[in-house]
C-alpha beads as a LAMMPS data file, in Angstrom:
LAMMPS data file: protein, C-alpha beads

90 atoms
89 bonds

1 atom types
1 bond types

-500.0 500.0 xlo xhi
-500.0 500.0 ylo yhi
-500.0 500.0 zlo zhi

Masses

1 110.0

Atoms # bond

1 1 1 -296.359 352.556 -367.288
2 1 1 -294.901 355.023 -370.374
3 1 1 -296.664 355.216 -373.326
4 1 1 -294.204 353.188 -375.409
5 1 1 -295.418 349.927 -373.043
6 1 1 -299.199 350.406 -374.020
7 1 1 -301.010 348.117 -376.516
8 1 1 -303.385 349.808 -378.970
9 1 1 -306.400 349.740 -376.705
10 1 1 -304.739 351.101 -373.575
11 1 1 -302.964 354.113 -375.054
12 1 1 -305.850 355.028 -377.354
13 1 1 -307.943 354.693 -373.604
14 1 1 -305.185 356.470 -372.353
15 1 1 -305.460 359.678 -375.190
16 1 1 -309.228 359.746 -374.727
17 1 1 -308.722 360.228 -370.978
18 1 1 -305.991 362.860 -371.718
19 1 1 -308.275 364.936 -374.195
20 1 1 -311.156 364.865 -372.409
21 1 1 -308.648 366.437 -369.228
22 1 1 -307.416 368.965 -371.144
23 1 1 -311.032 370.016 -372.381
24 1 1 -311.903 370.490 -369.376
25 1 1 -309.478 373.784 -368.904
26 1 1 -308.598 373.774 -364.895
27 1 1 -305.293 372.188 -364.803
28 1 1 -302.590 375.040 -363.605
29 1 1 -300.271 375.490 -366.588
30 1 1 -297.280 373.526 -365.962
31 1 1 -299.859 370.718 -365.558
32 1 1 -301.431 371.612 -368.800
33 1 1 -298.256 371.749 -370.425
34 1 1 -297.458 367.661 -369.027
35 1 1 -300.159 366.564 -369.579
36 1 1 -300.276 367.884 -373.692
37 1 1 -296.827 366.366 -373.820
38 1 1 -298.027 362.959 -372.274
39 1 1 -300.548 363.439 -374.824
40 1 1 -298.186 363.808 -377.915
41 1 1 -296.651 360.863 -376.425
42 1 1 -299.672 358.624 -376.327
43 1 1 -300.481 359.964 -379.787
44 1 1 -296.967 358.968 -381.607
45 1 1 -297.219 355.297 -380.055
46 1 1 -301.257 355.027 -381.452
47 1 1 -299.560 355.721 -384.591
48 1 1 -296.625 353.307 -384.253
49 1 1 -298.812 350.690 -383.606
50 1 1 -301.330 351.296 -386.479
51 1 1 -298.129 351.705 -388.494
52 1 1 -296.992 348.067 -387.477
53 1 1 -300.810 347.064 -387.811
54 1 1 -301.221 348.108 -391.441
55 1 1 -297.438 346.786 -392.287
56 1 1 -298.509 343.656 -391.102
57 1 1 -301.856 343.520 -393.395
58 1 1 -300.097 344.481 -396.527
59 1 1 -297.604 341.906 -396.419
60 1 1 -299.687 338.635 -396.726
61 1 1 -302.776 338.356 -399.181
62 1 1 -304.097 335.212 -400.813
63 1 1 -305.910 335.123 -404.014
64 1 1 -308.585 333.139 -404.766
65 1 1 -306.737 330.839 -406.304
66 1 1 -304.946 329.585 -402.812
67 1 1 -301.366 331.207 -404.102
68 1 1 -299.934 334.098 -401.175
69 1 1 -298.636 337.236 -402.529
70 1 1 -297.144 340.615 -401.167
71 1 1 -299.917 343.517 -401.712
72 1 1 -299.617 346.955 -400.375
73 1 1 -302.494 347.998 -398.642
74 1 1 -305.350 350.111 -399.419
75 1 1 -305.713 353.269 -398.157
76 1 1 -309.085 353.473 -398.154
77 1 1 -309.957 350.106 -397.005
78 1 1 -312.520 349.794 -399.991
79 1 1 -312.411 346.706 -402.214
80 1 1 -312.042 348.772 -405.051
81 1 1 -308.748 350.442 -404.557
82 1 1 -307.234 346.528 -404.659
83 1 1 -306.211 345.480 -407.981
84 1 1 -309.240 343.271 -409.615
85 1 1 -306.971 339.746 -409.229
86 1 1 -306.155 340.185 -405.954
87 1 1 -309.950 339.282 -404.061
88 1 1 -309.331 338.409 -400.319
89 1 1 -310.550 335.349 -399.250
90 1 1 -311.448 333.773 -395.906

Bonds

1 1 1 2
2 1 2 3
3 1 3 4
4 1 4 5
5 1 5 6
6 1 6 7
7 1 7 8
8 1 8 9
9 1 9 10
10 1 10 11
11 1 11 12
12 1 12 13
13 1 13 14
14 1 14 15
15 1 15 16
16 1 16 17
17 1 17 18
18 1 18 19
19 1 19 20
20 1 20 21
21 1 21 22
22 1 22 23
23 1 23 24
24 1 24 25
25 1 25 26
26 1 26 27
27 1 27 28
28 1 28 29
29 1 29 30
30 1 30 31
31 1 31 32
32 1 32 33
33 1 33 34
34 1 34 35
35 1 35 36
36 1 36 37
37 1 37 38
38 1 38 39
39 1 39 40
40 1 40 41
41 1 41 42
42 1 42 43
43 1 43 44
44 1 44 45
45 1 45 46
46 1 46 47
47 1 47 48
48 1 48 49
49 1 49 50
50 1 50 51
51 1 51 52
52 1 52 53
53 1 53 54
54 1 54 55
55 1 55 56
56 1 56 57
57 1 57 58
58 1 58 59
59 1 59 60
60 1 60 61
61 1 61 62
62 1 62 63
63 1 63 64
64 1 64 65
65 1 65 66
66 1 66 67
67 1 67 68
68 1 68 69
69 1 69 70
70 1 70 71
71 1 71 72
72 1 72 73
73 1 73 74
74 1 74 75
75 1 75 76
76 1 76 77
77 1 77 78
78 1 78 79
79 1 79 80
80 1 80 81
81 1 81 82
82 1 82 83
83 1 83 84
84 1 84 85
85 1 85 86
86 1 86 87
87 1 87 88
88 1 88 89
89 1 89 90
């Protein structure tokens, strides 16, 4: 299966797996070399995903008032970084 086929879970499995070969130093070079570029690979759909992921997020908020709006989303993922009137709710 190529990387651009793999939910979040299975290529960020997939990375790990491909890090933790490379540590490990014994592959013959051309081997190394594949196996980095399957790894750049992995990497750039990870961050397609998270892209799509975070997209996603910032598009729908509610206020506490019920009303929907469009909010971008926080970079940090803290509270305070959201404007004051714009509270998630459950």
């Amino acid at each position: 299966m190529g990387a651009e086929e793999l939910d979040f879970e299975a290529a960020f499995a997939r990375l790990e797996e491909t890090v933790r070969i490379l540590e490990q130093g014994d592959l013959p070079l051309a081997e190394l070399v594949a196996t980095y570029e399957e790894g750049v690979l992995i990497s750039a759909r990870c961050a397609q995903l998270l892209d799509a992921a975070e997209l996603r997020i910032s598009q729908v908020a509610q206020r506490v008032d019920g009303t929907v709006e469009l909010l971008p989303w926080a970079t940090s993922g803290h509270a305070s970084d959201r404007p004051a009137d714009s509270a998630m709710t459950d």
